[in-house]
Short mmCIF file of the C-alpha atoms (twelve columns), coordinates in Angstrom:
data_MODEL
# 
_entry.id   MODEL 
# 
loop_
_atom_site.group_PDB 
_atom_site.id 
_atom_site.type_symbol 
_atom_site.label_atom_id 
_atom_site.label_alt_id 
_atom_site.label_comp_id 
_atom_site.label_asym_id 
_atom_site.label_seq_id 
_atom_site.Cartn_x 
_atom_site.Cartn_y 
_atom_site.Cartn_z 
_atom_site.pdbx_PDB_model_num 
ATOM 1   C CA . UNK A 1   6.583   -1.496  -19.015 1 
ATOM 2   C CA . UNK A 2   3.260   -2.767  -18.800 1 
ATOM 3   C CA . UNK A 3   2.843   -6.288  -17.309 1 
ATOM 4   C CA . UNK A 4   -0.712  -7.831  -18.151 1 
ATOM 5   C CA . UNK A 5   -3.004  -8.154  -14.815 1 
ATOM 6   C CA . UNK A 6   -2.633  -10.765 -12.829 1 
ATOM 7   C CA . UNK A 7   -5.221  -10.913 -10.530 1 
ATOM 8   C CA . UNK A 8   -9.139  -10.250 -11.562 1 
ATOM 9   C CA . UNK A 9   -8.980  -7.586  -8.622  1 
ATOM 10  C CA . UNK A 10  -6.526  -5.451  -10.009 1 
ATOM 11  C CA . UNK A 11  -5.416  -4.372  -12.991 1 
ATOM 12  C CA . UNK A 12  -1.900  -3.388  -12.846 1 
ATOM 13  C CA . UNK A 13  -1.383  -1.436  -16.572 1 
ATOM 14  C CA . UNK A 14  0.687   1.637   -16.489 1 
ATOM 15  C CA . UNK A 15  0.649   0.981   -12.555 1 
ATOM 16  C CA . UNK A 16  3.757   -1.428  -11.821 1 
ATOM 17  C CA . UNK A 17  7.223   -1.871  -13.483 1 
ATOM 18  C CA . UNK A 18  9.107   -5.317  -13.591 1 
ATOM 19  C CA . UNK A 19  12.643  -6.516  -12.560 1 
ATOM 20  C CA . UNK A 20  14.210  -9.644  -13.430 1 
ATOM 21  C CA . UNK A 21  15.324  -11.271 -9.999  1 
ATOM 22  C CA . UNK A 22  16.242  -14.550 -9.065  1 
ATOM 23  C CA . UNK A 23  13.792  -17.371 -7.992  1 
ATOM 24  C CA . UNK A 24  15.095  -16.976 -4.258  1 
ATOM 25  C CA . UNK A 25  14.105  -13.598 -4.031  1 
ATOM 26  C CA . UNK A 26  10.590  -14.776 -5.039  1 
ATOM 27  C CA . UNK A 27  10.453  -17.053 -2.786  1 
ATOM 28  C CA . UNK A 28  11.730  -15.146 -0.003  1 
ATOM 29  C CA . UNK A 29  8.885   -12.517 -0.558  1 
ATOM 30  C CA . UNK A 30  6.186   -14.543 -0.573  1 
ATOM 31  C CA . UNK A 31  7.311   -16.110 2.274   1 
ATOM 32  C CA . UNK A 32  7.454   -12.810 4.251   1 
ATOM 33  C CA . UNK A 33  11.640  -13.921 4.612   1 
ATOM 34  C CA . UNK A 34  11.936  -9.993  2.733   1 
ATOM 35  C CA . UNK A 35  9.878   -7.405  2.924   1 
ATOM 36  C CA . UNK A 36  11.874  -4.795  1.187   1 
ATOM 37  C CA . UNK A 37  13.189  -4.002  -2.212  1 
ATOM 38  C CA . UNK A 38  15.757  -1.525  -2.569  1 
ATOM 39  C CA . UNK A 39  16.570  0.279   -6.329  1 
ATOM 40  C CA . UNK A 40  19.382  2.805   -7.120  1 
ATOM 41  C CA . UNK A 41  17.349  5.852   -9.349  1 
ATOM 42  C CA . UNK A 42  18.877  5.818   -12.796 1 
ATOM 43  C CA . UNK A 43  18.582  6.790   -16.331 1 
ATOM 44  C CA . UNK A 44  17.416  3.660   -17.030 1 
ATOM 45  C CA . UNK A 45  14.439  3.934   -14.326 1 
ATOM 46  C CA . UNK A 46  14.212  7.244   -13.384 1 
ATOM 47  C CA . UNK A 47  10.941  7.974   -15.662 1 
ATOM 48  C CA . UNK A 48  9.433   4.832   -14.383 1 
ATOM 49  C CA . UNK A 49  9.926   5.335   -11.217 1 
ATOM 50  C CA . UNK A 50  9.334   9.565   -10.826 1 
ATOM 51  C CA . UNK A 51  6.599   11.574  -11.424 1 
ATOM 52  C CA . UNK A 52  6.676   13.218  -14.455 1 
ATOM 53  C CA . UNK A 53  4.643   16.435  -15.526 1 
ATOM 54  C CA . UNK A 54  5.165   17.758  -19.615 1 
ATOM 55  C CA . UNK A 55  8.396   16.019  -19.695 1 
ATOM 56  C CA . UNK A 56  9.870   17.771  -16.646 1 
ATOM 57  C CA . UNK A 57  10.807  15.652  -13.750 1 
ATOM 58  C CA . UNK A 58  8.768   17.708  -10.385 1 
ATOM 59  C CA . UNK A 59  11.646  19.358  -8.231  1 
ATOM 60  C CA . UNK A 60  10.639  20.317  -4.728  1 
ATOM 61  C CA . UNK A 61  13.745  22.880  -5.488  1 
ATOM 62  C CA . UNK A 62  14.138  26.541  -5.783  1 
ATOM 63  C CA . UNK A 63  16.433  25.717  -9.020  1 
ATOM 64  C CA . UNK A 64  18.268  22.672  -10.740 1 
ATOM 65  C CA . UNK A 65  21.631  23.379  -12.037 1 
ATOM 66  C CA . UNK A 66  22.116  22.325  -15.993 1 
ATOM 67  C CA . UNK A 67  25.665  20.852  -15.047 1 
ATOM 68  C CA . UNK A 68  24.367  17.331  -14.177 1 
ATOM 69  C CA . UNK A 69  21.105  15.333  -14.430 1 
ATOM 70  C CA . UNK A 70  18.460  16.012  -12.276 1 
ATOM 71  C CA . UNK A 71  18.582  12.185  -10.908 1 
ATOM 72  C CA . UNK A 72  21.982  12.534  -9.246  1 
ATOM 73  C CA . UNK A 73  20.721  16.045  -7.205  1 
ATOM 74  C CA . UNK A 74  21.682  16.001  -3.400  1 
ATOM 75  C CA . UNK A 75  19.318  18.763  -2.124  1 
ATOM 76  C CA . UNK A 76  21.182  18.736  1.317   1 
ATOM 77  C CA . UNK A 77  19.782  15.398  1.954   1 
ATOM 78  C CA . UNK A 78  16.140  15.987  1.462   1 
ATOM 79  C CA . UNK A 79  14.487  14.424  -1.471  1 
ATOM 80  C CA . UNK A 80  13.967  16.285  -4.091  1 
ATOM 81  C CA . UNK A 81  11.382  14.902  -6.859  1 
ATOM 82  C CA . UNK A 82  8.341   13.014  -6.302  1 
ATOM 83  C CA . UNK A 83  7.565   9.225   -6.735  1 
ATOM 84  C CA . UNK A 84  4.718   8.466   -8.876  1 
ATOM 85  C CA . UNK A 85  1.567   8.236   -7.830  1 
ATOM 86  C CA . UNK A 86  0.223   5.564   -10.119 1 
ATOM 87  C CA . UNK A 87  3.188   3.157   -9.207  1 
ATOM 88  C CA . UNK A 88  1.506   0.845   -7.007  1 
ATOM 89  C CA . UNK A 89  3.332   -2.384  -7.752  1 
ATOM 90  C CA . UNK A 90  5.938   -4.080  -8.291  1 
ATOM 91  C CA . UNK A 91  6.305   -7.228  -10.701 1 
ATOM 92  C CA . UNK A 92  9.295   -10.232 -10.075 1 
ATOM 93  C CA . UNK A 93  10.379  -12.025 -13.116 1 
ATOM 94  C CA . UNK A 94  12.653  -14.971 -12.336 1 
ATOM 95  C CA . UNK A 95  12.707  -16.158 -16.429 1 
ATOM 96  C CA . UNK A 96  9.486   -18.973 -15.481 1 
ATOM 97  C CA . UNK A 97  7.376   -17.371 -13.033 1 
ATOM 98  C CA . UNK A 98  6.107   -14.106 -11.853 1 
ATOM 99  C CA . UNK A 99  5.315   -12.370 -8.636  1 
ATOM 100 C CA . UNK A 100 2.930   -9.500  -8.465  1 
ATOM 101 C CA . UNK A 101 3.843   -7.065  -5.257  1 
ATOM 102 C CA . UNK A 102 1.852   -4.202  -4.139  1 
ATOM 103 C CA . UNK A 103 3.636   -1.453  -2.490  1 
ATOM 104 C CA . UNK A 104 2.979   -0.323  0.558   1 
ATOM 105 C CA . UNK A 105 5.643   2.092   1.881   1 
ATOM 106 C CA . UNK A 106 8.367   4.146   0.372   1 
ATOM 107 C CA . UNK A 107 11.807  5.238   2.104   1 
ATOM 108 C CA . UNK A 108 14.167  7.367   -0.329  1 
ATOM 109 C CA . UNK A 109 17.538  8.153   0.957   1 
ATOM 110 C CA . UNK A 110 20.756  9.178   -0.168  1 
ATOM 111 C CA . UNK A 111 23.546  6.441   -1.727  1 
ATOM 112 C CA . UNK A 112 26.173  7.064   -3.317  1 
ATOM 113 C CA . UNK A 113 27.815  11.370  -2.853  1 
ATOM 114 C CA . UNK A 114 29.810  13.067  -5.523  1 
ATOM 115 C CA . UNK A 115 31.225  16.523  -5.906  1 
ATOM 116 C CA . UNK A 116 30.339  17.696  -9.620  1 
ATOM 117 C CA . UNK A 117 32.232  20.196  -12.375 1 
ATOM 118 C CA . UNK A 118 31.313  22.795  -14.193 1 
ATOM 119 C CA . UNK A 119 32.921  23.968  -17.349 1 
ATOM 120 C CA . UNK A 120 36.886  23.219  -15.803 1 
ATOM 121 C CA . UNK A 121 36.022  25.942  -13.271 1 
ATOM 122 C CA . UNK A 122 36.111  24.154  -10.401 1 
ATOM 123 C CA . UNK A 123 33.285  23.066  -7.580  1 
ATOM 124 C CA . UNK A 124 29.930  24.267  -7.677  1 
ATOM 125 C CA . UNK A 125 27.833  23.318  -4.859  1 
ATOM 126 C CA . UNK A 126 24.660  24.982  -4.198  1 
ATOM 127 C CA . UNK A 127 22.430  22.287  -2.751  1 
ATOM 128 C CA . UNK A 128 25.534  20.190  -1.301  1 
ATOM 129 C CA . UNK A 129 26.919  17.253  -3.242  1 
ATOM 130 C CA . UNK A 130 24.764  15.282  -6.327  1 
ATOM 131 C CA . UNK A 131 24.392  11.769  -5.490  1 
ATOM 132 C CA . UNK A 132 22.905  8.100   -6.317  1 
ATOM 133 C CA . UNK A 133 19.471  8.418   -4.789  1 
ATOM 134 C CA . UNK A 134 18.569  4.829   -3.365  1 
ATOM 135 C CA . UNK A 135 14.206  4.019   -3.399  1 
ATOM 136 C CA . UNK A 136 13.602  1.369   -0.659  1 
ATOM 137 C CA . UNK A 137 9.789   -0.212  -1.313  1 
ATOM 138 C CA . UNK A 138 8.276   -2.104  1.391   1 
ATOM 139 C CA . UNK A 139 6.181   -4.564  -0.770  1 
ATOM 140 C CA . UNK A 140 3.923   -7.512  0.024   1 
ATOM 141 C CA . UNK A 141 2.746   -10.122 -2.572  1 
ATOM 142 C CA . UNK A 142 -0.822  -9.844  -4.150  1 
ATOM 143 C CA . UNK A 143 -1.953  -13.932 -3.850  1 
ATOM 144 C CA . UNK A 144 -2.953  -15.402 -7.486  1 
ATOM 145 C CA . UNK A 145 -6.571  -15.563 -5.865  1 
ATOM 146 C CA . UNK A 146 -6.649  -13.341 -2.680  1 
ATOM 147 C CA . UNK A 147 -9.468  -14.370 -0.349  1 
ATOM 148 C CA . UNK A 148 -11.626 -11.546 1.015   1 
ATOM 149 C CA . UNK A 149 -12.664 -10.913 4.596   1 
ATOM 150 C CA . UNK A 150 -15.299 -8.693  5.774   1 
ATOM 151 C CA . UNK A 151 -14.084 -6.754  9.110   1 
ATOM 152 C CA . UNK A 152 -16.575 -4.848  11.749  1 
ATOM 153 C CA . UNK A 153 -16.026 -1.855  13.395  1 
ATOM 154 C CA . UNK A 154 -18.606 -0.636  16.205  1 
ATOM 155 C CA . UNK A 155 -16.384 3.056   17.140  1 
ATOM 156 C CA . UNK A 156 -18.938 2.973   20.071  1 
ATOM 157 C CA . UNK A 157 -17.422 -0.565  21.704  1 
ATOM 158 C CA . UNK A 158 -14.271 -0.597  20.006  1 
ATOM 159 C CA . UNK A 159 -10.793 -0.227  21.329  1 
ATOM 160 C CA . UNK A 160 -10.478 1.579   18.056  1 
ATOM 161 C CA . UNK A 161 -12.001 5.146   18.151  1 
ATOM 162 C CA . UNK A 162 -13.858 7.656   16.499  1 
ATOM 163 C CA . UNK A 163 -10.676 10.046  17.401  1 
ATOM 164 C CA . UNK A 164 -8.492  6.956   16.419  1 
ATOM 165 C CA . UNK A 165 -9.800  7.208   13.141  1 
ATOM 166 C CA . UNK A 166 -9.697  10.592  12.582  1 
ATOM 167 C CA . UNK A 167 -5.923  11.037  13.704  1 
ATOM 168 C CA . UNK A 168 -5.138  7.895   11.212  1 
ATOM 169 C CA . UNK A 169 -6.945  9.599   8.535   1 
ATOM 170 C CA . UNK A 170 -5.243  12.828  9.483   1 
ATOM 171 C CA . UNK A 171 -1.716  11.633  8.974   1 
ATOM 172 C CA . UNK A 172 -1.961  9.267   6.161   1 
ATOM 173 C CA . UNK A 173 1.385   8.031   4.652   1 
ATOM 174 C CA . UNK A 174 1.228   7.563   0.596   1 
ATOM 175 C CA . UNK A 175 -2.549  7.409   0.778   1 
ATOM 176 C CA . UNK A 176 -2.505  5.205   3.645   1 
ATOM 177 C CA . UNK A 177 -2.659  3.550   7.293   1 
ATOM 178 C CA . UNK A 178 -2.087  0.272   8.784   1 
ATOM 179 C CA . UNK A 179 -3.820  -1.115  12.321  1 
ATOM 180 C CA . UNK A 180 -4.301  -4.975  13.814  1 
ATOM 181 C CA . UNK A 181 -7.537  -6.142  14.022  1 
ATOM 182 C CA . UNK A 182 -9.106  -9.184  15.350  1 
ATOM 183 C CA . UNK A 183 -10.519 -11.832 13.154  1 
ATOM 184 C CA . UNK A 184 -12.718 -14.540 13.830  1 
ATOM 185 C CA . UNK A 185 -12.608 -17.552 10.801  1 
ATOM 186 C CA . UNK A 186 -8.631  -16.979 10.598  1 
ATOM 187 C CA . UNK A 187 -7.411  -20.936 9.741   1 
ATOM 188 C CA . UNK A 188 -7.585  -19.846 5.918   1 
ATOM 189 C CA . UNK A 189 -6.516  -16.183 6.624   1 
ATOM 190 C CA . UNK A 190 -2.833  -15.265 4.927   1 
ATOM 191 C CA . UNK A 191 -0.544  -12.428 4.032   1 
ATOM 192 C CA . UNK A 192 -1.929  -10.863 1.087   1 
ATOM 193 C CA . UNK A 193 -5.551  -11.276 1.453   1 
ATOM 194 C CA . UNK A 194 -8.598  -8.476  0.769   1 
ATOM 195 C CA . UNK A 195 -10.341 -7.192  3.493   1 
ATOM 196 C CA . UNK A 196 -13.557 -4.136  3.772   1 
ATOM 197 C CA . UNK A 197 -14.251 -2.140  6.935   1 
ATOM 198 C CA . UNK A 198 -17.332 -2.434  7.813   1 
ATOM 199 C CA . UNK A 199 -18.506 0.006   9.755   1 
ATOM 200 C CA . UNK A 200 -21.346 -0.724  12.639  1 
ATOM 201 C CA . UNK A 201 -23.095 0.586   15.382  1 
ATOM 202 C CA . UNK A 202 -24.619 3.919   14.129  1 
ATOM 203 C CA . UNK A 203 -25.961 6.318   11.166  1 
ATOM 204 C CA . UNK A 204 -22.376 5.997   9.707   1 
ATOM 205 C CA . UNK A 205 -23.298 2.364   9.295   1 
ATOM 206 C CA . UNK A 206 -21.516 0.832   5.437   1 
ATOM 207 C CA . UNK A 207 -17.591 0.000   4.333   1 
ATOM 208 C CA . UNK A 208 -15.899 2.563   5.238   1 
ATOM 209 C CA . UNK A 209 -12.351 1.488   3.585   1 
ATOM 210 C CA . UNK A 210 -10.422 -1.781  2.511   1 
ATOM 211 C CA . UNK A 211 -6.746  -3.086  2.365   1 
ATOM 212 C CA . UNK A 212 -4.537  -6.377  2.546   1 
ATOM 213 C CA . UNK A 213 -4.228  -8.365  5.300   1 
ATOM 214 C CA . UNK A 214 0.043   -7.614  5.905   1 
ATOM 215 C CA . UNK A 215 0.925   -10.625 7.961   1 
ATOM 216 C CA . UNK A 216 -0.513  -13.703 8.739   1 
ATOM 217 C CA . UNK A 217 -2.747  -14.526 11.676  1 
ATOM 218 C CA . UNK A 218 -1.230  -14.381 15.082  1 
ATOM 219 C CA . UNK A 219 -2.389  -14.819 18.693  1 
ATOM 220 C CA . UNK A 220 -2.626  -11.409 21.294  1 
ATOM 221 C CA . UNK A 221 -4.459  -11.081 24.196  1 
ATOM 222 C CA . UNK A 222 -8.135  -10.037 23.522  1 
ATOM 223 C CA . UNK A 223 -8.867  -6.453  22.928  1 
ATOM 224 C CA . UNK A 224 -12.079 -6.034  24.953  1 
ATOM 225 C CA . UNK A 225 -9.623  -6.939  28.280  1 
ATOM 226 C CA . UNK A 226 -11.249 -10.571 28.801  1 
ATOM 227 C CA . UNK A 227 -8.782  -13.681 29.651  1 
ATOM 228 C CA . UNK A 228 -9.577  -15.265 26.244  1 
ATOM 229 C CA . UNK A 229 -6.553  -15.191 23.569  1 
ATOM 230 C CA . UNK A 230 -7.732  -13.608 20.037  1 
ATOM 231 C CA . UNK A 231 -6.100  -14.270 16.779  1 
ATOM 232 C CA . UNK A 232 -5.169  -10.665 14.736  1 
ATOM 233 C CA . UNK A 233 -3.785  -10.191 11.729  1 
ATOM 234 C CA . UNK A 234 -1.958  -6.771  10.492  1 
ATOM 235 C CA . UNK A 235 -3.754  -4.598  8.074   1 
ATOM 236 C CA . UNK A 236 -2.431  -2.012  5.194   1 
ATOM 237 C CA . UNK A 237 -5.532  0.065   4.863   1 
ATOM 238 C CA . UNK A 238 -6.687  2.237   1.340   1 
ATOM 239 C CA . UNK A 239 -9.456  4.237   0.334   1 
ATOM 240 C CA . UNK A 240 -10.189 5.896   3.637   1 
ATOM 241 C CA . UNK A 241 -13.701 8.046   3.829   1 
ATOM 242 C CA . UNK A 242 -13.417 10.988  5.287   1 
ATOM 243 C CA . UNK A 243 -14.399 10.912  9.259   1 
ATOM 244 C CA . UNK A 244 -17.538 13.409  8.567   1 
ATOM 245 C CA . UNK A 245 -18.546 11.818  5.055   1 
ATOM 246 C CA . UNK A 246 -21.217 8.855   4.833   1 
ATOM 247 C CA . UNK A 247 -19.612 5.157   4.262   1 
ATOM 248 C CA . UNK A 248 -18.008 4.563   0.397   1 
ATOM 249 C CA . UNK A 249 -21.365 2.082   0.820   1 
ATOM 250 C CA . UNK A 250 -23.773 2.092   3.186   1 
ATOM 251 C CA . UNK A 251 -25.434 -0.319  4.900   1 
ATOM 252 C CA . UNK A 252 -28.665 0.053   3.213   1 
ATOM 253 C CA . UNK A 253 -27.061 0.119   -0.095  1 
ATOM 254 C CA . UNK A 254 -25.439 -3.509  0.861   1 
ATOM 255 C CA . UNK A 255 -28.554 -4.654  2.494   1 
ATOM 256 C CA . UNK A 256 -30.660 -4.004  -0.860  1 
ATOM 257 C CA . UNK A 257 -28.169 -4.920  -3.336  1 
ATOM 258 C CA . UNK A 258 -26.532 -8.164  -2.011  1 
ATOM 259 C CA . UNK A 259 -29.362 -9.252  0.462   1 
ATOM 260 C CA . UNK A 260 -27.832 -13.193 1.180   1 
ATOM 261 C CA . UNK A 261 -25.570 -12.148 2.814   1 
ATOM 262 C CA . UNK A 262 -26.426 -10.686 6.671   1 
ATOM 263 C CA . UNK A 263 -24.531 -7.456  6.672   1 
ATOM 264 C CA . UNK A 264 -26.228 -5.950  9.898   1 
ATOM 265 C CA . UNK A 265 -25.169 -8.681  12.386  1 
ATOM 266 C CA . UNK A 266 -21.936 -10.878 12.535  1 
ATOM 267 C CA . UNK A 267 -18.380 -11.190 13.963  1 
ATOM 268 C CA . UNK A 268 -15.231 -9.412  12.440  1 
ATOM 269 C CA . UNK A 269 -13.002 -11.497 9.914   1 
ATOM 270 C CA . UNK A 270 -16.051 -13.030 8.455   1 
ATOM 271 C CA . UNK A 271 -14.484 -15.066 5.281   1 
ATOM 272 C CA . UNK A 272 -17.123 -14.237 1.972   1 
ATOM 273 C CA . UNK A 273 -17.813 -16.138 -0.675  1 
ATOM 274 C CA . UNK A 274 -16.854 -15.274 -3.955  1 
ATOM 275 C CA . UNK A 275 -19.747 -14.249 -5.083  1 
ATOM 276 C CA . UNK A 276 -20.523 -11.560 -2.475  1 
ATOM 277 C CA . UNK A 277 -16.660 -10.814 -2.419  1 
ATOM 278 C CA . UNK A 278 -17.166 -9.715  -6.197  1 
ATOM 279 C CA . UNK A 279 -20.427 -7.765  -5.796  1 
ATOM 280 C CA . UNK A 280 -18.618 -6.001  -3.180  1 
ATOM 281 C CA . UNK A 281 -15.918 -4.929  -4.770  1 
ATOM 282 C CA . UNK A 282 -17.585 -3.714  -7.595  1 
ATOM 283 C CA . UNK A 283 -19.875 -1.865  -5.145  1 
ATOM 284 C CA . UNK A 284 -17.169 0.038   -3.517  1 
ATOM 285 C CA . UNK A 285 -14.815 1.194   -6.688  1 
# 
């Protein structure tokens, strides 16, 4: 399946596979109500859904018996193929509308067990029984027009770390990792919106990765230890840069390239424009 883009930051082709659902469910994910879609793997979606390599679904198995389809193999309870990596979304069709849903986490665990035949010979079991394997996607809705919010990140200030960073980086789940940060022009801020990393403070200065904001804005008590309150918003973070590599752009790069806007001083959860949100982007793909 291959839904047409529906937002000028992302083009979801050969990326996302659709499911008719009804208008509740919409509504309940854009409203944050659910946050998870579950799917049994079948014949139907098993190619959509698993990586495939010359035809041959990948097996993190020593052999699979010919007896039964590879989709309903137990493996003693450990997964045994690999989710795509090019599935990044998810698109809702309730018959009218649509909703376009990035994924951001992947749970896979076993549903429904069976014991299998073989040729009238009785049981044969070598990797325990086959089974239903159920895919639970944590999702969150990509907004029709996103805003985008520029973050800062001074490791030298921050409650954040250099060491932070590298353990995050270190232990990345499906390409990613997910933090709260503060953020200063928040009234307009929602689930769903863009935000870079920009990174501050020393000769590592530039965007250093980007993400979606996960939840809305919320109040915790300020980071820096003051009496203050702060407003934070959760963060799904992509595109990392290695902790010893320069910035995806660098400071000077943004400096010379988009000079209106002041890149070297500012607050973190700066709301841009959409012009410098668009140079930006194309900047750091």
């Amino acid at each position: 399946m291959k839904p047409k883009s529906t937002s000028k930051e992302i083009d979801v082709n050969e990326m996302a596979i659709s499911f008719d659902v009804d208008s509740e469910l919409i509504d309940d994910i854009r409203s944050g109500k659910v946050k998870h879609l579950r799917i049994d793997i079948c014949d139907d979606n098993q190619n959509l859904v698993l990586e495939n390599v010359e035809g041959n679904l990948v097996l993190d198995v020593d052999e699979l018996p010919n007896t039964f389809h590879g989709c309903y193999f137990y493996n003693e309870g450990v997964f045994p193929y690999i989710i795509k990596r090019t599935l990044n979304f998810l698109v809702l069709n309730d018959g009218k509308s649509s909703c376009l849903t990035r994924i951001i986490g992947v749970e896979t665990t076993p549903g429904t067990r069976f014991r299998f035949q073989d040729d009238g010979k009785g049981i044969k079991d070598p990797k325990g029984d086959s089974c239903i394997w159920t895919i639970d996607f944590e999702v969150i809705p990509v907004p029709e027009k996103p805003r985008t919010y520029l973050m800062r990140w001074n490791p030298a200030i921050s409650s954040f770390t250099e060491q932070d960073y590298k353990d995050k980086v270190a232990n990345l789940q499906n390409g990613t990792f997910r933090l709260n940060w503060s953020i200063r022009e928040w009234e307009e801020a929602r689930r769903g919106d863009i935000f870079y990393m920009l990174r501050t403070g020393d000769n590592k200065a530039g965007v250093v990765f980007n993400g979606q904001f996960t939840s809305d804005p919320y109040p915790l008590e300020d980071w820096a230890g003051t009496d203050k309150r702060r407003m934070y918003v959760d963060l799904i973070c992509t595109k990392p840069v290695a902790p010893n590599k320069k910035p995806r752009v660098s400071m000077q790069k943004l400096q010379e390239l988009i000079p209106d806007f002041d890149w070297a001083n500012g607050h973190s959860g700066a709301l841009l424009s959409d012009e410098v949100a668009d140079k930006l982007e194309k900047l750091f793909c």
